[in-house]
C-alpha positions, 0 to 999 in steps of 0.5 A: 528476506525471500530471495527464492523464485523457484516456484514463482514468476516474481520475485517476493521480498519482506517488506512493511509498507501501509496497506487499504484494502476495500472488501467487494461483492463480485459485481463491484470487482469485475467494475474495478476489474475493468477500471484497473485494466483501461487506466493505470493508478500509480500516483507519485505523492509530493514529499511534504516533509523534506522539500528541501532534500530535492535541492534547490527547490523553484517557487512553484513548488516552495508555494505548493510545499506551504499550499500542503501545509495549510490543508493538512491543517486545515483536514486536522481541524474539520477532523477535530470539528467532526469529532466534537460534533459526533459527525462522520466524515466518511462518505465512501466505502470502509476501507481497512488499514493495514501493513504488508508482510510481503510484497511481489508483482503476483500478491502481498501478505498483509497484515491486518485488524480483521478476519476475511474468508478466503475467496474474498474479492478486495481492492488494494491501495499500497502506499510504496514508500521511498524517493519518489513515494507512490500509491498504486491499486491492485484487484485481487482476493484473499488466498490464505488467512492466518489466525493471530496466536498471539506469539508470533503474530500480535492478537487482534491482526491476522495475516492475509495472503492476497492473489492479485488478479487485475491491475493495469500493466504500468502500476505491475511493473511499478510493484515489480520496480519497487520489489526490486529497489527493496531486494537490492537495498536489503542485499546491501544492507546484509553485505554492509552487516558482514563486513 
């Protein structure tokens, strides 16, 4: 765990959450650029594994709880039917997933299945994971690449260092939010081990 901010405005810490990130031209970084700064993207995803953990749950959400079910269901069929037929569902842009290595409300060292060269504009989705579980999207663009050695770092993923460029003050602070929540229940974690 990094708990030292001596040369940084935020806080860095260790963390493995699920990474999308989009590859951009330049043209389609200052669009998202001027999306990301007029409207926040921070969404709170529903629990759908433990509805009942929330305590006593109201009919409103046992009914969207079982409406979530079925899609899922449902996406995992047509997912099936596609794949049979040979058809891609994919209508948008390739988006390539990942996992972070650090997190912090200025960047995030990600590992992921493919090279890019620095300099890159992309687009980035974290799925920050816990109670409540939310996604939010960062412009930014890669600052350092790490090749895999296949000791330390699996072959096939590469380390990538991301600088965040734009996003929208409210989803800044939920990173920094949510860096905190993990320091602190990392910090926990450690004291628990020394007793």
């Amino acid at each position: 765990m990094t708990l030292s901010t001596t040369s940084r405005s935020f806080a860095r810490v260790d963390v493995r959450i699920p990474v999308r990130l989009q590859v951009l031209d330049h043209q389609q970084a200052t669009e998202v650029a001027e999306r990301l700064d007029m409207e926040p993207t921070y969404v709170q995803k529903l629990s759908v594994s433990h509805p009942a953990r929330q305590g006593s749950s109201s009919w409103e959400q046992l009914a969207l709880y079982s409406l979530m079910e079925r899609l899922d269901c449902l996406e995992r069929g047509i997912e099936k039917i596609a794949d049979h037929l040979g058809v891609s569902l994919d209508d948008g842009p390739e988006w390539i997933e990942g996992e972070t290595v650090t997190l912090s409300g200025s960047g995030a060292g990600l590992r992921l299945p493919r090279k890019l060269d620095e300099g890159t504009p992309v687009e980035v989705e974290f799925t920050l994971l816990g109670e409540p579980t939310a996604v939010v999207r960062v412009l930014g663009h890669i600052v350092t690449l790490v090749r895999p050695d296949g000791d330390q770092l699996p072959v096939g993923r590469y380390h990538l260092g991301v600088a965040f460029d734009a996003f929208h003050d409210e989803d800044r602070q939920a990173i920094i939010r949510y860096t905190f929540a993990q320091q602190r229940a990392q910090i926990r974690e450690m004291r628990a081990e020394d007793e």
